[in-house]
Every structure is written in structure tokens, then in C-alpha cells.
C-alpha positions in Angstrom: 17.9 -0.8 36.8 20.8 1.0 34.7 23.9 0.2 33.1 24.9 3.6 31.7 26.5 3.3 28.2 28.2 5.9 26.1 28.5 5.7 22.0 31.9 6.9 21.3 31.8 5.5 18.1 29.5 5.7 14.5 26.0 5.2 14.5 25.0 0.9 13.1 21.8 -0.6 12.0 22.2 -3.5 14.1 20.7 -5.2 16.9 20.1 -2.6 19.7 18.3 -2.7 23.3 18.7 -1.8 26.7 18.9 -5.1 28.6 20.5 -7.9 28.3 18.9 -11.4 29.0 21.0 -14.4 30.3 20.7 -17.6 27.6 20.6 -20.9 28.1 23.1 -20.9 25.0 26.9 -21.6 25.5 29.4 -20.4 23.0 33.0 -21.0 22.6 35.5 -18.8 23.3 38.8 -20.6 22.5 41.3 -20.7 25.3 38.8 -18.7 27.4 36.4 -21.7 27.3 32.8 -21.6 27.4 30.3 -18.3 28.4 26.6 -18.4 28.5 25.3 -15.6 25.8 23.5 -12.8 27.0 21.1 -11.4 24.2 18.6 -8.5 23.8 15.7 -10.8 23.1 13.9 -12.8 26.6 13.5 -16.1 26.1 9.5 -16.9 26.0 10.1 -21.3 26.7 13.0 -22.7 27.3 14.7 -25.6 29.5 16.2 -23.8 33.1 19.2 -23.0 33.9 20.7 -23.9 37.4 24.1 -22.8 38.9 26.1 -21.5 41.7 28.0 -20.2 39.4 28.6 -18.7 35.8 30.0 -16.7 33.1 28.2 -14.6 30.9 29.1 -12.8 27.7 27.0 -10.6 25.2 27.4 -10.4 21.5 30.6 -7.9 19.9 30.1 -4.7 20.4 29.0 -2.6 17.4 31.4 0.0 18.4 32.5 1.6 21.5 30.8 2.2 24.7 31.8 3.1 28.3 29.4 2.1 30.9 29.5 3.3 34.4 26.5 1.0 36.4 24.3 -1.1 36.0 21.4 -3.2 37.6 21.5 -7.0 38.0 18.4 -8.9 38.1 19.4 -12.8 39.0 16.8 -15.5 40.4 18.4 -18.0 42.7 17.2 -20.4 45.4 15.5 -19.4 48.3 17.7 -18.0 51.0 17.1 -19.3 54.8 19.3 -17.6 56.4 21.4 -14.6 56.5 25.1 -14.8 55.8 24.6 -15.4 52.0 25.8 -13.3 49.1 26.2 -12.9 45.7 29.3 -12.2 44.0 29.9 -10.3 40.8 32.6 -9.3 38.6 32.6 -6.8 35.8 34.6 -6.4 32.8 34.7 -7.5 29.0 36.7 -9.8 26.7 39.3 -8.6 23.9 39.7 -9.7 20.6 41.9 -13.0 21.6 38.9 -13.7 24.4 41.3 -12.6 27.3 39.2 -11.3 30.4 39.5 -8.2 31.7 37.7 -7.4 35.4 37.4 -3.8 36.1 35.0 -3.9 38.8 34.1 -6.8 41.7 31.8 -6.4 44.4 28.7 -8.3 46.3 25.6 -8.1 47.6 23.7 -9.6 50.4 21.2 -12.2 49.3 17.9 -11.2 52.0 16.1 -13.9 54.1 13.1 -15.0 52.2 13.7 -14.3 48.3 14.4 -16.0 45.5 14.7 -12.9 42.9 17.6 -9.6 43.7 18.3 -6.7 42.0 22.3 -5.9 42.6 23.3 -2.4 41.3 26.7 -1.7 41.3 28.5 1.3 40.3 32.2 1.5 38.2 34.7 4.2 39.4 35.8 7.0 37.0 35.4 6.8 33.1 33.4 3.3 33.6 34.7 0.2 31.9 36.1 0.9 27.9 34.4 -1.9 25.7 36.0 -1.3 21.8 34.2 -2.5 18.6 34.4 -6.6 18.5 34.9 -7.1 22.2 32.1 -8.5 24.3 31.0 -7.5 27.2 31.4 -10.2 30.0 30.3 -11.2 33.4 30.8 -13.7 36.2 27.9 -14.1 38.7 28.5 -16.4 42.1 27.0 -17.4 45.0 28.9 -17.7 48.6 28.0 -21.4 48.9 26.9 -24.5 46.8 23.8 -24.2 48.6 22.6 -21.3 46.7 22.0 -21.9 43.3 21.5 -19.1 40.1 18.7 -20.0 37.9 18.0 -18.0 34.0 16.8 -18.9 30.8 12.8 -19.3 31.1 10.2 -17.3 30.7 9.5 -17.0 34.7 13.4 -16.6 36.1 14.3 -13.8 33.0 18.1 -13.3 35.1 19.4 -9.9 33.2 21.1 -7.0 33.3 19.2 -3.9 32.3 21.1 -0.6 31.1 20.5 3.3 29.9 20.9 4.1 26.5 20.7 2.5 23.4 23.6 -0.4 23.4 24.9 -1.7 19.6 25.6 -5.6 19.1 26.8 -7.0 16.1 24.6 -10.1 15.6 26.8 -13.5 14.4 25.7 -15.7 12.1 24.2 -18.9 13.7 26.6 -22.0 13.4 24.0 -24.2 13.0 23.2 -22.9 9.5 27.0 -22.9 8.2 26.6 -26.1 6.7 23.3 -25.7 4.9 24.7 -22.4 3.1 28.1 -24.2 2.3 26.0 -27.1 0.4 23.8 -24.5 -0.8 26.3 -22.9 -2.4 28.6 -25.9 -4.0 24.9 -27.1 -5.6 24.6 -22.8 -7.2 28.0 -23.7 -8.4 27.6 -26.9 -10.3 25.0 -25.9 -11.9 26.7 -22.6 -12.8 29.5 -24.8 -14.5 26.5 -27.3 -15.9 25.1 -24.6 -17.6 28.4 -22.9 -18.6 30.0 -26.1 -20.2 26.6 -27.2 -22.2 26.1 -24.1 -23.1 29.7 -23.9 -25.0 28.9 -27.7 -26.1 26.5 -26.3 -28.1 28.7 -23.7 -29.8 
């Protein structure tokens, strides 16, 4: 279960692991639409996730790394029958959240499961992530029939890595407007205090 990064760049006291776990979390990405963040923490309760298919991206990149393969662990639906696969594609997402595949393959979903492991490996120097890109990943199944399922404690879908991996953590949207009122009520009482203080004088 490895997805073999290498730290090209200066060392960060940010959020570091070595997997990534899909979230039940969408984020917007502009023109690119909407990706399902893949964090370093496991969710321990949370509402299911069900898909045939989906994109998945992690956090920026503290600097930058060049990974080579990896291991996939996705739960899905139990398979009857042969014939059904799961497709993947590799790559990241620059600075204007373009998309950039530099590996695709598959793998055979067996008879009988409902949980595989897909390594895959990525030719030559491995895929080039720079310092604010994300890295990004599109899972799907052969047929509607087969669906992905992440973001509870018992189907923990990820994608697990060596070495030591550096996100840059973003600050939560939710709390943008809380600070913003936080800090117009610092600033009028600054300027309270300011103008009867001179009043005074």
C-alpha cells in the first residue's frame, strides 16, 4: 500500500501523513467544478458516501513531490460476477485547477468482495506535483451497477503512500464570516476608545 513521494523542496511544519482518506466534503474548484477532499485524518462518524463515480482531490501541496505508485483501497458494492472493473486515473491540478492525467489504468473487481486494493505504478520520474497544486484523482466503475462507497468509519476508501507527504491546511470557509465580524467589532472599539480618549484631551 505505497504511493512513493519525493521532497524536492524545503522542509514545512504543516499537516503531514502517509495516507490519504476520501471525504465526504466537496470543495469548489472554479471552472474545474466540484472534487471530494482527500485528507490525512479518517473520518470516525459520518453520513456515506455512494457513487459509480468520482473525483478526488487532496489539500495544496506544501512543496514539491514526485510520486511513482501507490495503493488504492476503495469499498464498492458487492460484485456478482466477473467482467467488472474499476477505473482510475492519476494526475494533479495546477494553480488555475486545470487537470492533468499522467497515468490511467484498471483493475478487475473479484467475484465476491466489496473492498480492493488497486496498486498501480507511474512510468519514469513519477508524476511532478509543485507547491500549491493538489493532487487529484478520478475513480470509476465499469457499470452503474457497481457503486463506490467512502466517508465512514467502516468503508475508510484511501490511498496510502511512502514517505512523509506535506499539505498546506486551508482555512475553513465556514469560519470566514465569524472572524470578519470579529474583527469589524476589535475595530470599533479601537476607534471608541481612540476618539474618547482624545475627547478627553
Amino acid at each position: 500500500t505505497t504511493l512513493s513521494l519525493m521532497d524536492f523542496g524545503k522542509s514545512y511544519l504543516v499537516s503531514q501523513d502517509q495516507t490519504l482518506y476520501f471525504q465526504t466534503e466537496e470543495i469548489d474548484l472554479g471552472d474545474f467544478g466540484k472534487a471530494f477532499l482527500m485528507d490525512t485524518t479518517p473520518i470516525d462518524e459520518g453520513v456515506m458516501k455512494e457513487a459509480n463515480q468520482a473525483e478526488f482531490v487532496s489539500l495544496p501541496l506544501a512543496g514539491y513531490f514526485a510520486f511513482s505508485n501507490g495503493t488504492i483501497t476503495v469499498y464498492h458494492t458487492l460484485v456478482p460476477v466477473d467482467g467488472y472493473q474499476l477505473w482510475i486515473k492519476v494526475g494533479w491540478l495546477d494553480d488555475q485547477n486545470q487537470s492533468h492525467v499522467s497515468h490511467s489504468s484498471y483493475g478487475n473487481l473479484q467475484i465476491g468482495t466489496q473492498v480492493t486494493s488497486h496498486s498501480f505504478a507511474v512510468q519514469c520520474c513519477g508524476v511532478g506535483v509543485f507547491e500549491g497544486q493538489r493532487f487529484w484523482l478520478e475513480l470509476r466503475t465499469s457499470s452503474s451497477d457497481i457503486s463506490l462507497f467512502w466517508g465512514d468509519s467502516t468503508h475508510d476508501s484511501k490511498v496510502s503512500y511512502n514517505g512523509t507527504a506535506s499539505f498546506v491546511p486551508e482555512f475553513p470557509s465556514f469560519l470566514v464570516l465569524p472572524v470578519l465580524m470579529l474583527l469589524t467589532l476589535i475595530v470599533a472599539k479601537l476607534r471608541k476608545c481612540f476618539f474618547t480618549s482624545r475627547n478627553k484631551h
